[in-house]
N, CA, C and O of each residue as an XYZ file, in Angstrom:
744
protein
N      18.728     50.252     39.487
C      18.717     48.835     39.793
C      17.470     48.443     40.576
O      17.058     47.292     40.433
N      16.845     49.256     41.363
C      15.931     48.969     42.219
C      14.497     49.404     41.748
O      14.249     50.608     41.805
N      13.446     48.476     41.250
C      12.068     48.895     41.308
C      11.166     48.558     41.347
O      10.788     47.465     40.923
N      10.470     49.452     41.910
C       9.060     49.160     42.185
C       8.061     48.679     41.761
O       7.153     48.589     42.587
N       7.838     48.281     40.654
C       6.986     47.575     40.051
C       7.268     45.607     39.556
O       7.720     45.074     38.542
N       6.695     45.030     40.949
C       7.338     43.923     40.576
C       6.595     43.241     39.453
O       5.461     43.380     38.996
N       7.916     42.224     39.075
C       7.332     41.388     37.757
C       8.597     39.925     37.673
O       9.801     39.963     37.926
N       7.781     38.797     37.244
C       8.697     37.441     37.171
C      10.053     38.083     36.405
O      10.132     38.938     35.523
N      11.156     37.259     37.163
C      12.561     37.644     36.422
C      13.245     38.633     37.085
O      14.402     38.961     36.822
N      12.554     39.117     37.942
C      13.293     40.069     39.196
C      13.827     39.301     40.370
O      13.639     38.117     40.651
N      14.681     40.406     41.135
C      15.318     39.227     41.942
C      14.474     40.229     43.434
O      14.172     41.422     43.387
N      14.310     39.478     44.383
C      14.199     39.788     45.701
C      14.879     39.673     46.728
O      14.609     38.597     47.261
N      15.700     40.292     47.332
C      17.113     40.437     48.477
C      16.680     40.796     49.555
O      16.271     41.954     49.632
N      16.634     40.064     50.555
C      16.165     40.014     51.560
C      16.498     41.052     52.551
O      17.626     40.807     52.977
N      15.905     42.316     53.214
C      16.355     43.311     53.873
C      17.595     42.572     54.680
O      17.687     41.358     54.865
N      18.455     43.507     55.082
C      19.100     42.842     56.098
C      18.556     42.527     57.706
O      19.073     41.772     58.530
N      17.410     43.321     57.838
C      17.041     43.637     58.956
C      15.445     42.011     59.235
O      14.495     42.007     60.019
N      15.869     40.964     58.214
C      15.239     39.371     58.205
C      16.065     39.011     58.921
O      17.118     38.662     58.387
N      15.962     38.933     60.425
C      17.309     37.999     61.019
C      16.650     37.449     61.672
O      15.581     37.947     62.027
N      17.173     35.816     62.203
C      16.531     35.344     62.554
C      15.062     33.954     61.870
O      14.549     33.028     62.498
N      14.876     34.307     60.741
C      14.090     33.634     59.933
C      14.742     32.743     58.775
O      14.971     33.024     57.599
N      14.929     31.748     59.396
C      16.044     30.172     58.854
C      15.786     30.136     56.881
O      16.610     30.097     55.968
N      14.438     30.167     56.883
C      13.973     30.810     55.433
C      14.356     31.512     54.528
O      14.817     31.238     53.419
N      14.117     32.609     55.123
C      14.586     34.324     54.265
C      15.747     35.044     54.508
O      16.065     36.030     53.843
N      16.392     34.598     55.427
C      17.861     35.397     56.223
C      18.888     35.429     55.494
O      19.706     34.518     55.619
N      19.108     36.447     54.575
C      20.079     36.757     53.700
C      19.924     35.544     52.317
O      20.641     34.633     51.903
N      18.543     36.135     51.902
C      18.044     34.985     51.007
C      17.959     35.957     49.638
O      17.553     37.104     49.821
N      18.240     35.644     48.586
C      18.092     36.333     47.275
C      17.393     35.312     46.122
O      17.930     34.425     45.459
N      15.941     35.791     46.139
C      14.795     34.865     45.486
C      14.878     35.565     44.044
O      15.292     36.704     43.830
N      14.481     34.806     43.266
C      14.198     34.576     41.646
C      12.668     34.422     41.299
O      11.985     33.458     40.953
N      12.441     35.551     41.492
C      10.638     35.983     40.816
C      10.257     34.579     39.825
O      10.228     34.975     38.660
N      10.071     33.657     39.867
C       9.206     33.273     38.996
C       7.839     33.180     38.040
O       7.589     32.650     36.957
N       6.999     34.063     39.118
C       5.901     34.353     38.664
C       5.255     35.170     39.440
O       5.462     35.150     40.653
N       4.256     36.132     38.805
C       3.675     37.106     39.780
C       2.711     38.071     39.134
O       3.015     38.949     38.327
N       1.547     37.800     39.580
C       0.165     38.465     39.073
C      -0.658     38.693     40.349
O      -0.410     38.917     41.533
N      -1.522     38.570     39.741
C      -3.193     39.569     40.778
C      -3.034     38.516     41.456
O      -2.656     38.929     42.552
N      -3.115     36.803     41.513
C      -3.160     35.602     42.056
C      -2.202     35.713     43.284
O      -2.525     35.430     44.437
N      -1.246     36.065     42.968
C       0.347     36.118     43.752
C       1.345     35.743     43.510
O       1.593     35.899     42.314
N       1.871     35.435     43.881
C       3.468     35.108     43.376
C       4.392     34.039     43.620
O       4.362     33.764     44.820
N       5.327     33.208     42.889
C       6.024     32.424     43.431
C       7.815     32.454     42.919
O       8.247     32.670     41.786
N       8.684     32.129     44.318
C      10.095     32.303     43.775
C      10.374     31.411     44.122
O       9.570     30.650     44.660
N      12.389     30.970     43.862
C      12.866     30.138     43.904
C      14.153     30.707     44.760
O      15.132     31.144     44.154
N      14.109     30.682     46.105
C      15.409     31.186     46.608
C      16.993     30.477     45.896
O      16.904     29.312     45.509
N      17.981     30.981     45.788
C      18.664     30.656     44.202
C      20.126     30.161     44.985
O      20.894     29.351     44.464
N      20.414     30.925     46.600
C      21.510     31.020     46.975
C      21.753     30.105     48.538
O      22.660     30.149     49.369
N      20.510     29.317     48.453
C      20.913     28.428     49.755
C      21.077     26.773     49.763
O      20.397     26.023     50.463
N      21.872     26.458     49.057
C      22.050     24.878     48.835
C      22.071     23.864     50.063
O      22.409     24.088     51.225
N      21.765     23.072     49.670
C      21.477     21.619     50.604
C      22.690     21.246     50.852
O      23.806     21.676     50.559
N      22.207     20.212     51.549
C      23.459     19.490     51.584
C      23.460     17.797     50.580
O      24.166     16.794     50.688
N      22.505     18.094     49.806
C      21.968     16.944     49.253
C      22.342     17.061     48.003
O      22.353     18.245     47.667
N      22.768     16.068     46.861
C      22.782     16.726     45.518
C      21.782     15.910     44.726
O      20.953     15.167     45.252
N      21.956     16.153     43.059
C      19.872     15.626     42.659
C      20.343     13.826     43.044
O      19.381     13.252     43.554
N      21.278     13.139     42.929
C      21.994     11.867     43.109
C      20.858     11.376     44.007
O      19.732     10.916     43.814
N      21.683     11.688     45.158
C      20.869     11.734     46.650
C      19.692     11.532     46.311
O      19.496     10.335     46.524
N      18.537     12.115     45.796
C      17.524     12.334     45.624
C      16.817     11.343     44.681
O      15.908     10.550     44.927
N      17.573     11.638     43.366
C      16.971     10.572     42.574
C      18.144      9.828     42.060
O      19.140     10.240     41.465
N      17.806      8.671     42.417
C      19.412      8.217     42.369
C      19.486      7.349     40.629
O      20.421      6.575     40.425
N      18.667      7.539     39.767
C      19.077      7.104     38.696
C      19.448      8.166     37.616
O      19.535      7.938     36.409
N      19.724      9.760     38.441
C      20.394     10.556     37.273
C      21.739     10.595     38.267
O      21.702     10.603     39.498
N      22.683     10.613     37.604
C      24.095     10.205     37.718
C      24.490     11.729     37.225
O      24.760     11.963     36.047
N      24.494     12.756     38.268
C      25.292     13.522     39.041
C      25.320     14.462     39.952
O      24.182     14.716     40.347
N      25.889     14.896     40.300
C      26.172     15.556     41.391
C      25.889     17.357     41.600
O      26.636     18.285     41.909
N      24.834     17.288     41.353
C      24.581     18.599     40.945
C      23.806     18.889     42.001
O      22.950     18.024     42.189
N      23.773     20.271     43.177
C      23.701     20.564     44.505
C      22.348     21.036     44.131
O      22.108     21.598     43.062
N      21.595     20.822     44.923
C      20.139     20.918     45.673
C      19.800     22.210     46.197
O      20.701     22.331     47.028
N      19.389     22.840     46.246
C      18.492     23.968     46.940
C      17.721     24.294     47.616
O      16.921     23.359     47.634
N      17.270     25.284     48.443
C      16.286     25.211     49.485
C      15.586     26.123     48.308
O      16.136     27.163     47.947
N      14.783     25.839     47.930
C      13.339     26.865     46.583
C      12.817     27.795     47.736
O      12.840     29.025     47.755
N      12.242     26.756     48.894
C      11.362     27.882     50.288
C      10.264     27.213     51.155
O      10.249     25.986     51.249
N       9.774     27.621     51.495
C       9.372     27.291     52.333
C       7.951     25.801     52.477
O       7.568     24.951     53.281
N       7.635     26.334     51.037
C       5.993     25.438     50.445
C       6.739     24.298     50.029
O       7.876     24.298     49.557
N       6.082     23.446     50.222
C       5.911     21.571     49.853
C       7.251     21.401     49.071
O       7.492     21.459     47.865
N       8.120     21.151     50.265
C       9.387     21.179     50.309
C      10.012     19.588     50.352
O      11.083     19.293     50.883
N       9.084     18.629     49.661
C       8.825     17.401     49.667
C       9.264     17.343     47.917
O      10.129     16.627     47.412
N       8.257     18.456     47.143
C       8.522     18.475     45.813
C       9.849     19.206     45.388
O      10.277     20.258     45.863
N      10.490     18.336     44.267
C      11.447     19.352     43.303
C      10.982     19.625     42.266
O      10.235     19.009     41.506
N      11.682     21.092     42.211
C      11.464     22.191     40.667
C      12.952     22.105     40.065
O      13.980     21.713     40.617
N      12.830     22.397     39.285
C      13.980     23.208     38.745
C      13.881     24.251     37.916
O      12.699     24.465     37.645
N      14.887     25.256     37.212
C      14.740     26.181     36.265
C      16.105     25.544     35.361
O      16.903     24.685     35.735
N      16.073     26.121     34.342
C      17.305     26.321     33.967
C      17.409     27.201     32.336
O      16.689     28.198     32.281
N      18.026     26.967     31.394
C      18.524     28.326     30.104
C      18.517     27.397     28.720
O      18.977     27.670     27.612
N      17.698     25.972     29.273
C      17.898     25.519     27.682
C      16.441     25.036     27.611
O      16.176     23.998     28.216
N      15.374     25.734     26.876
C      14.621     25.181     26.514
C      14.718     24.509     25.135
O      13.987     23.556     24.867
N      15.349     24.852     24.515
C      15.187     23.303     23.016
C      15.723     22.220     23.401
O      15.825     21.283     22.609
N      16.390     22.081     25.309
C      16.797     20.543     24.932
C      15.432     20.151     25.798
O      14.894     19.059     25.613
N      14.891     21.138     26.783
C      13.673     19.979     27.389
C      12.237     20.864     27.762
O      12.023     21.634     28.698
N      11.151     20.323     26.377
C      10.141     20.529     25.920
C       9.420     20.994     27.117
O       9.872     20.687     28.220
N       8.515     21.591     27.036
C       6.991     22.398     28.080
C       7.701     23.207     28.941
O       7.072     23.729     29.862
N       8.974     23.435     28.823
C       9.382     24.914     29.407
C       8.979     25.834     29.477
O       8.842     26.474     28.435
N       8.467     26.549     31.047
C       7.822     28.015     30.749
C       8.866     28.917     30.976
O       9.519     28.627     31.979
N       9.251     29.944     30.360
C      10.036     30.726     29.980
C       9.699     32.087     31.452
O       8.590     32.615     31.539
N      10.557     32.348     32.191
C      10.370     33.159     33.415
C      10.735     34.764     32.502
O       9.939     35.634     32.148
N      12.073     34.703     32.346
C      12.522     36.200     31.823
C      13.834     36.097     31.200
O      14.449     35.216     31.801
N      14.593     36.635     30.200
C      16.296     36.766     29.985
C      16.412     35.002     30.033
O      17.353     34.459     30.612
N      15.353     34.240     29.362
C      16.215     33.073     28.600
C      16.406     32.124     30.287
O      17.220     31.202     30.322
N      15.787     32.394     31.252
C      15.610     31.400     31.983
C      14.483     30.706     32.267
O      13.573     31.318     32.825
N      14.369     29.738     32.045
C      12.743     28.475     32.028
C      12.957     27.899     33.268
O      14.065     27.868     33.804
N      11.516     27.246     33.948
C      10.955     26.891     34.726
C      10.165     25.242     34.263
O       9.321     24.883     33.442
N      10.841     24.709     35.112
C      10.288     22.998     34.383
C      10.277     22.653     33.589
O      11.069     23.323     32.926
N       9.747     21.706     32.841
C       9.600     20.839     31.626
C       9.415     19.874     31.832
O       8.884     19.470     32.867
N       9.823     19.149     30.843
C      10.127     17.576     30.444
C      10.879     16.658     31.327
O      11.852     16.076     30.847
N      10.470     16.417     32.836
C      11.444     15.839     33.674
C      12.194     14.351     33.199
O      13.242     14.020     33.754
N      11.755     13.738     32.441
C      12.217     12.667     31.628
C      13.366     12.869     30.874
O      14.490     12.371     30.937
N      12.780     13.830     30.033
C      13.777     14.518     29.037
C      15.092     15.154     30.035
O      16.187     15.148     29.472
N      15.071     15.480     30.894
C      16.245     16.412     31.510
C      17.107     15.453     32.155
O      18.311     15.710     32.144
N      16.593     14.077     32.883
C      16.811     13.301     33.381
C      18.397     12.545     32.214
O      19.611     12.748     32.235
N      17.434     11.622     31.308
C      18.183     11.549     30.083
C      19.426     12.235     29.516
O      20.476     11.719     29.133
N      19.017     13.670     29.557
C      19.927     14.589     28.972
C      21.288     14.986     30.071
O      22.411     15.178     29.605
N      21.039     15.062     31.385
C      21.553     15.102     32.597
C      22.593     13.411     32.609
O      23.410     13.478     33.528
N      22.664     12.497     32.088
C      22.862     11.689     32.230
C      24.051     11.200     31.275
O      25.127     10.670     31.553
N      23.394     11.617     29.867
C      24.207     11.760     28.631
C      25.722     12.675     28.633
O      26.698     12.594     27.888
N      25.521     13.288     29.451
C      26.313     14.894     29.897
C      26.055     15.904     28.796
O      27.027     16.509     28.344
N      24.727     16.171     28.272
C      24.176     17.206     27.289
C      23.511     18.153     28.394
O      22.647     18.806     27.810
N      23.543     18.415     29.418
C      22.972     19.216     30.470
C      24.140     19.520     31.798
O      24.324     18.719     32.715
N      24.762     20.676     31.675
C      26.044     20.826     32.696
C      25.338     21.570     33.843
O      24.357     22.258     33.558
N      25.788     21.482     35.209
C      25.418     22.088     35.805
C      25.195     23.672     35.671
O      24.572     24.272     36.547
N      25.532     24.095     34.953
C      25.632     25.870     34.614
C      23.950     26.041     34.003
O      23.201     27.002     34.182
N      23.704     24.908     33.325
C      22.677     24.695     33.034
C      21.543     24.609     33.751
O      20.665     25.383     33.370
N      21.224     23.787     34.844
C      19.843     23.970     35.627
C      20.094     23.666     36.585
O      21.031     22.884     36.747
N      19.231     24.243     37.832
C      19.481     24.039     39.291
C      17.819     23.417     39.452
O      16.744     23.569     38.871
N      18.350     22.653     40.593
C      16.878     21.996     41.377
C      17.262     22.662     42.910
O      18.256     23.049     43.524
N      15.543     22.502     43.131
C      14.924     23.533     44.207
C      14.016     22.060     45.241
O      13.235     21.229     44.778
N      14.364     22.158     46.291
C      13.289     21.517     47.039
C      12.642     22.428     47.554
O      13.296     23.281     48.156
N      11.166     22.565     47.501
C      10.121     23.593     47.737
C      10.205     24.916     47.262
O      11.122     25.030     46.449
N       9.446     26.187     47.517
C       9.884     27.288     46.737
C       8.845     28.081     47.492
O       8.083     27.537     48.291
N       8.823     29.441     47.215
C       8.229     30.101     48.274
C       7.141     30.960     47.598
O       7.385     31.452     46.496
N       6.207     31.120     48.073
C       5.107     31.743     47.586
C       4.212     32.566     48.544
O       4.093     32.370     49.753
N       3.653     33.440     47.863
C       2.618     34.701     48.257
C       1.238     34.711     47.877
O       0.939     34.371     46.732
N       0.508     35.001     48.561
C      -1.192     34.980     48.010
C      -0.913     36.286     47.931
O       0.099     36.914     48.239
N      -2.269     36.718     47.335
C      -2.628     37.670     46.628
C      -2.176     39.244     47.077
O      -2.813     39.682     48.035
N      -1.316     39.998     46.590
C      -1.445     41.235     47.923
C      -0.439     40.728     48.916
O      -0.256     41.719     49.622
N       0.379     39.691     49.420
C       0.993     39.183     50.280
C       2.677     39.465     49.926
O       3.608     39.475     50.731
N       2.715     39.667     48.585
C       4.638     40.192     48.641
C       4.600     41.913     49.022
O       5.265     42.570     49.823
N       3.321     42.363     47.896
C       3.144     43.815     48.298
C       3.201     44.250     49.629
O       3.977     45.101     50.063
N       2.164     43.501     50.399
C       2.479     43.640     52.151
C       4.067     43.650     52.771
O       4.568     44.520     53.484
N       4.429     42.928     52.481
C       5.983     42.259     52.669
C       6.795     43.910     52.406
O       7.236     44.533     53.372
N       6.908     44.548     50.723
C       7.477     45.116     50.475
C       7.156     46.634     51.177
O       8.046     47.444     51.435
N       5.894     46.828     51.401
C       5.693     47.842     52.000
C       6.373     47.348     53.659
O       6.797     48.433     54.059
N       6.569     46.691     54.371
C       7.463     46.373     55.289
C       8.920     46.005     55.299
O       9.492     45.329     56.155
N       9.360     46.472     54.374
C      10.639     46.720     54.361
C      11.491     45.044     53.929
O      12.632     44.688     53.635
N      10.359     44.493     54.086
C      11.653     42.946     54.179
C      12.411     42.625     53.062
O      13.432     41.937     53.039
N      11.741     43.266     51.971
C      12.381     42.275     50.215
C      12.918     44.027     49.762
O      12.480     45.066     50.256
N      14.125     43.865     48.535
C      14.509     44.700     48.083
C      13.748     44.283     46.177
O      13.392     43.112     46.041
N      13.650     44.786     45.503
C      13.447     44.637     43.880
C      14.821     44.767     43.452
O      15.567     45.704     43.732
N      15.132     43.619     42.658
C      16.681     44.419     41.766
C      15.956     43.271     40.925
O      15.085     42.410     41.051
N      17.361     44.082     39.460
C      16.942     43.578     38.203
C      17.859     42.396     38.439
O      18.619     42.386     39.407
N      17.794     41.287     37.470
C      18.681     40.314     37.304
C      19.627     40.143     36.314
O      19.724     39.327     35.396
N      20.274     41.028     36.661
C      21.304     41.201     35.740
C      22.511     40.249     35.450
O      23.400     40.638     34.693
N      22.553     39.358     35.868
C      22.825     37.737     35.600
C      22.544     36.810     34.436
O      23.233     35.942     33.900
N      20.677     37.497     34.092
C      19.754     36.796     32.694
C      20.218     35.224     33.372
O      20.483     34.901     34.530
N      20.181     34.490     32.176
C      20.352     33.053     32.363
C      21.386     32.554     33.343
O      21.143     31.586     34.064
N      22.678     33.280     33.383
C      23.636     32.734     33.652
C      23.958     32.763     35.123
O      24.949     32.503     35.806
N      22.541     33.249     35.374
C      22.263     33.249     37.310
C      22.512     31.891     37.586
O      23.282     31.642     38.514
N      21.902     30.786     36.828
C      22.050     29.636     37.145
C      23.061     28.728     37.423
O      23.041     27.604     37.924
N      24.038     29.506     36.958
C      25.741     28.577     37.253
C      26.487     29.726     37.752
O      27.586     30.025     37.286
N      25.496     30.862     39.384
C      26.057     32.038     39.750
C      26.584     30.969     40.934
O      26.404     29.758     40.802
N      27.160     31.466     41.937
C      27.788     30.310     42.982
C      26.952     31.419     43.810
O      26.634     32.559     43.472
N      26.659     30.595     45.197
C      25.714     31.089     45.595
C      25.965     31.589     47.067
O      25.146     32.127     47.811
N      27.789     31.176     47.412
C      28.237     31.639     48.222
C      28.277     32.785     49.142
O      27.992     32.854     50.338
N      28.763     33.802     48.181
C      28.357     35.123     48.689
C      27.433     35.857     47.862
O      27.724     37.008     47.535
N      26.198     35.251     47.430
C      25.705     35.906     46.913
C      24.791     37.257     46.937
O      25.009     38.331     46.377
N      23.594     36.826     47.843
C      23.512     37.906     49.341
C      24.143     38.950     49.599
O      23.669     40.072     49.423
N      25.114     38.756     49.979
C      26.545     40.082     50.117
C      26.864     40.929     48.573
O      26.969     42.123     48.290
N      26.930     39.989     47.981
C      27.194     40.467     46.466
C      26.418     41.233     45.816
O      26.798     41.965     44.902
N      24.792     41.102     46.387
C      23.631     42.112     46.024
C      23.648     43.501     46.818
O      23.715     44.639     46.352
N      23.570     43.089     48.131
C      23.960     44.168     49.296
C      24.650     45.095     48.750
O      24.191     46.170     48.363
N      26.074     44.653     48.667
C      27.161     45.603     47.982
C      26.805     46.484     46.941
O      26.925     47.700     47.091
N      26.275     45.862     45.648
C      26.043     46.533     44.563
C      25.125     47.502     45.200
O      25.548     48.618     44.899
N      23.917     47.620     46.045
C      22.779     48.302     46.096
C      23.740     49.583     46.707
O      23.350     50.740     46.555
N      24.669     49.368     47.215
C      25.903     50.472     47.933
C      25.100     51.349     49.171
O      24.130     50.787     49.679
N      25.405     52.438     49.569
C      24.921     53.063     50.075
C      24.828     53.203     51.913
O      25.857     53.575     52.476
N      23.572     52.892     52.781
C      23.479     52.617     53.749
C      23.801     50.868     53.830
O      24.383     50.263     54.730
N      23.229     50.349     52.616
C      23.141     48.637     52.637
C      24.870     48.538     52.845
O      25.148     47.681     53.684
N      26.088     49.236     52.255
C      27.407     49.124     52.832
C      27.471     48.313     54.620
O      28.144     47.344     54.972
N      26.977     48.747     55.041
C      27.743     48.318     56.221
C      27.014     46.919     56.671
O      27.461     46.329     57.654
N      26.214     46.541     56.159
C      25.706     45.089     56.348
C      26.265     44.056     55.518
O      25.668     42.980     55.496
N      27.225     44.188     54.889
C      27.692     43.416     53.687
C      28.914     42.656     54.546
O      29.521     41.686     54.092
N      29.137     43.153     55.644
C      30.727     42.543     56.671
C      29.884     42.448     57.237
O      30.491     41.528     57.784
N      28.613     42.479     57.921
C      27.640     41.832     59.065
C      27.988     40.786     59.368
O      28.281     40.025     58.445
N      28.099     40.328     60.673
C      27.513     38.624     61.063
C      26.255     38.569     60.565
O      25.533     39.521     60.269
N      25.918     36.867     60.449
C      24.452     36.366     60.122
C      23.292     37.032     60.731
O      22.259     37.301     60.119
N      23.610     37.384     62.475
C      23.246     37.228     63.273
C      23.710     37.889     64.297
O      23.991     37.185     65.267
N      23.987     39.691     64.464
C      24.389     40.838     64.850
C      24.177     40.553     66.151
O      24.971     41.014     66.970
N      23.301     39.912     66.500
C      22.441     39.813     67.901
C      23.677     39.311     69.026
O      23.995     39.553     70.190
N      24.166     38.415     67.829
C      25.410     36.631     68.461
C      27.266     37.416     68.209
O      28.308     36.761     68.160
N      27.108     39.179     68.075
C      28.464     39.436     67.498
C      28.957     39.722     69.255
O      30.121     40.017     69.530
């Protein structure tokens, strides 16, 4: 499950030992992209309290918001698993796309041809310069796992999700999976 050679479509699980950092603290990111340039994800499991409504209030529903990360957290992204309904989709890995046609999704979101299982929006998203996740990983903070979810990460609930990675990785990661947030505050 775990490796070393990162690439978009991998997931990143935040050591347990990120405490403290409102950002990354039991955060499980979605590789979106990642070359010599650097890299950018979409943390997948920390929702707002906002839904896209809130936001843009002429798509009519209620579909929950995300913290993406830390960068220009002003802008929304989204991903989601249907590119034939909305055109200039870049394709991340396992049938999940990255933007498009915000018109088109809008529309389609509206019609009810787009269910929430379908695409999540991200306010901001988090990114690495060059050499800057590698640093990271050689410090212990991010784990590599595969995404063994494929598309259907997108309508994963994001509750315990964190814990749900922990667990699977088994092992020493066992006993952080019943952790407080915040071991410091037990």
């Amino acid at each position: 499950m775990i490796s070393e050679k990162l690439k978009k479509g991998q997931l990143l699980i935040a050591e347990p030992s990120i405490i403290g950092d409102l950002s990354f603290n039991r955060s499980v990111i979605l590789l979106a992209d990642h070359d010599k340039q650097g890299s950018v994800g979409f943390i997948i499991n920390k929702p707002l309290k906002y839904t896209i409504n809130d936001i843009i209030p002429e798509i009519n529903a209620k579909f929950k918001v995300y913290n993406g990360g830390p960068v220009e957290q002003d802008n929304l992204y989204f991903i989601h698993n249907i590119p034939d309904l909305i055109p200039n989709s870049i394709e991340i890995s396992n049938g999940i796309y990255w933007g498009g046609d915000f018109e088109s999704a809008k529309i389609l979101i509206n019609s009810g041809a787009i269910k929430k299982d379908n695409i999540r929006f991200f306010l901001g998203y988090t990114g690495w310069d060059e050499n800057q996740l590698e640093t990271e990983m050689h410090d212990n903070s991010w784990i590599v796992a595969t995404n063994n979810y494929e598309n259907k990460i997108i309508g994963k609930s994001a509750t315990h999700f964190w814990k749900e990675q922990i667990m699977e990785l088994g092992g020493d990661y066992l006993i952080w999976s019943n952790a407080p947030e915040n071991p410091y505050l037990n």
